[in-house]
C-alpha positions as MATLAB code, in Angstrom:
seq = 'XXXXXXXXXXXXXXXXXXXXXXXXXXXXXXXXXXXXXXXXXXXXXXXXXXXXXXXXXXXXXXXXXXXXXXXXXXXXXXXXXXXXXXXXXXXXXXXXXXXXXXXXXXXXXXXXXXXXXXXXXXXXXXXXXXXXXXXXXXXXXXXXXXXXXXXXXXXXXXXXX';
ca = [
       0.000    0.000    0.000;
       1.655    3.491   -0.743;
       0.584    6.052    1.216;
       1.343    9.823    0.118;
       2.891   12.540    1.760;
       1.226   15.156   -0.459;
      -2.335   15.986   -1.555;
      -2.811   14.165   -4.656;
      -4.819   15.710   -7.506;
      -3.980   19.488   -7.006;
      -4.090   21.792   -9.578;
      -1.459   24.600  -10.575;
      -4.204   27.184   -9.709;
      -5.036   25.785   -6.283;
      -1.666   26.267   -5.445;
      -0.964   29.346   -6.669;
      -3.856   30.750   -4.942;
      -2.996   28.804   -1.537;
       0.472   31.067   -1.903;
      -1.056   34.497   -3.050;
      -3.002   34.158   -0.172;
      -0.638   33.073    2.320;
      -0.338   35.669    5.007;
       2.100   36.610    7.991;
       2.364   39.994   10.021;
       5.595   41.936    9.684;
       6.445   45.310   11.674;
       2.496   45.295   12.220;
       1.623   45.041    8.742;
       0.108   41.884    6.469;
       2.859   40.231    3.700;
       1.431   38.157    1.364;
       2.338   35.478   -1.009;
       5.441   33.709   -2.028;
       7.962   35.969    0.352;
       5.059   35.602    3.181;
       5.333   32.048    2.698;
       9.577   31.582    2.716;
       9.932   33.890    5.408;
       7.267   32.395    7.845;
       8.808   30.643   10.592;
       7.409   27.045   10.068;
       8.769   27.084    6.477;
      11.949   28.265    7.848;
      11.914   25.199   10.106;
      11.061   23.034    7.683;
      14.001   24.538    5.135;
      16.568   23.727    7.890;
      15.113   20.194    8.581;
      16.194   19.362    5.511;
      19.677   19.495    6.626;
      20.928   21.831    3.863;
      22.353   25.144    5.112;
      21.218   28.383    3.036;
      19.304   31.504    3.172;
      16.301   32.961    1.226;
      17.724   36.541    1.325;
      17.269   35.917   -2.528;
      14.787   33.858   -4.404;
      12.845   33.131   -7.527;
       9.986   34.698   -7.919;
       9.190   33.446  -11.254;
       5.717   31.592  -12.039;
       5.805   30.555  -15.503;
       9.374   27.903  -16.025;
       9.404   28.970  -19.695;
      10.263   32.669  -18.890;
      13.934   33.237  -19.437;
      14.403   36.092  -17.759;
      13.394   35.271  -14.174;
      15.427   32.661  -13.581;
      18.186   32.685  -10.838;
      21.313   31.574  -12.653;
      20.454   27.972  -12.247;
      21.263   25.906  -15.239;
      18.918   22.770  -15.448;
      16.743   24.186  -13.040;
      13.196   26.244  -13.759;
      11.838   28.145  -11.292;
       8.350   28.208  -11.410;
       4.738   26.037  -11.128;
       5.249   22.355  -12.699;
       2.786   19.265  -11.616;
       4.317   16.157  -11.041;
       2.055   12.916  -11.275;
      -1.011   15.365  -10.631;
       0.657   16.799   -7.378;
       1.519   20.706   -8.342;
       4.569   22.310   -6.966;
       6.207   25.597   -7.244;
      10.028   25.165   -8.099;
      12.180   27.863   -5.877;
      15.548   28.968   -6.190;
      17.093   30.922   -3.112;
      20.113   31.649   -1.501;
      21.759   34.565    0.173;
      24.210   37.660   -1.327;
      27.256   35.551   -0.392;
      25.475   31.853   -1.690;
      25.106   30.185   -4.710;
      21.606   28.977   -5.173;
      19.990   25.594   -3.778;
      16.707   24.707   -5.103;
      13.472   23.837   -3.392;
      10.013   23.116   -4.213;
       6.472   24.435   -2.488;
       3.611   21.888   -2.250;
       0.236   21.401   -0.158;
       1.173   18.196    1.856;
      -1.262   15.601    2.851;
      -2.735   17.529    5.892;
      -3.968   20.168    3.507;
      -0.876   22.393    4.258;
       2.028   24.256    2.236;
       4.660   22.718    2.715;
       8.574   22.496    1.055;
      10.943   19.952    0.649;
      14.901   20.135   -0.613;
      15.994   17.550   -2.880;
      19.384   16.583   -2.493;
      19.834   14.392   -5.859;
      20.241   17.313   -8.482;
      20.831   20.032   -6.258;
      24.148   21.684   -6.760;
      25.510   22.682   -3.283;
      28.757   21.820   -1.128;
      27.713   18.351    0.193;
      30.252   17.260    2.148;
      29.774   20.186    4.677;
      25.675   20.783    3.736;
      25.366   23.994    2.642;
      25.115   26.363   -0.264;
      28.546   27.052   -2.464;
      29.835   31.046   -1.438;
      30.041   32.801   -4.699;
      33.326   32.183   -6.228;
      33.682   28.717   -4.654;
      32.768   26.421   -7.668;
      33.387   27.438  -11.305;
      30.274   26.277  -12.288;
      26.958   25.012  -10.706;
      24.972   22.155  -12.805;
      21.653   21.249  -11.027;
      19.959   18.568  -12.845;
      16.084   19.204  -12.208;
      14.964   15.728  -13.798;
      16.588   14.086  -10.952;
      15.363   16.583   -8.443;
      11.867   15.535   -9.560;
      12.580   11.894   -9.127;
      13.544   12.205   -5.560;
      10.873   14.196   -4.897;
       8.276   11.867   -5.973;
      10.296    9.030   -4.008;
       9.827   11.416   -0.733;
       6.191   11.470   -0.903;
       5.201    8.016   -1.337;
       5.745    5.808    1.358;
       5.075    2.271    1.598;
       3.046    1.175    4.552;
       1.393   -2.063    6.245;
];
């Protein structure tokens, strides 16, 4: 029996509009969407559970993964929505002044909640010491977004009794 980790059958829309209307209070006043959502402290959390050290001081904002000029510098990765055996994400690439990069992806998990998750097959970042690359530490990044997709597929299925 496999028993998913995400809500199955969601559409692009319904999770676009789940993060447009995301909502946290900052210096008294309501943020909404996509930055709302990174910079909320549960998604923070959840960023550093996966074990992957890097900040969100910069990210993709981009919604469409066909539009060449928002993305981040990534090569084979697209920021932006994609669907993934009918589960929609939001690919995300973020990383700090100093940081190269690491990639992420936004879905509604199987509670009915955003949540994110990190790949680590595909992702380009310093492994051995599980963090982002500084700027000017590696020549030149290659994420590989067909894998990320596999492992993220793996994540949410889990076999049970």
């Amino acid at each position: 029996m496999i028993i998913n980790k995400a809500k199955l059958n969601v559409t692009i829309d319904e999770l676009k509009k789940r993060i447009d209307d995301f909502k946290i209070i900052e210096d008294g006043e309501p943020v909404h969407g996509l930055y709302a959502f990174i910079w909320n402290d549960q998604t923070q959390f959840n960023l550093r559970r996966s074990g992957v050290r890097f900040g969100c001081e910069n990210f993709t904002y981009c919604e469409d993964m066909n539009d060449e000029d928002e993305q981040l510098g990534t090569p084979g990765f697209r920021a932006g929505y994609d669907s993934i055996n009918n589960i929609a994400v939001r690919w995300v690439a973020a990383g700090n002044d100093s940081d190269m990069p690491v990639c992420f992806c936004i879905y509604i998990n199987y509670v009915d909640e955003l949540d994110v998750y990190v790949p680590h097959n595909g992702n380009d970042y310093n492994k051995k010491e599980n963090r982002a690359y500084y700027y000017g530490e590696k020549d030149k990044l290659e994420y590989n977004q067909d894998e990320m997709k596999k492992e993220f597929f793996n994540y949410i299925q889990c076999k049970g009794a």
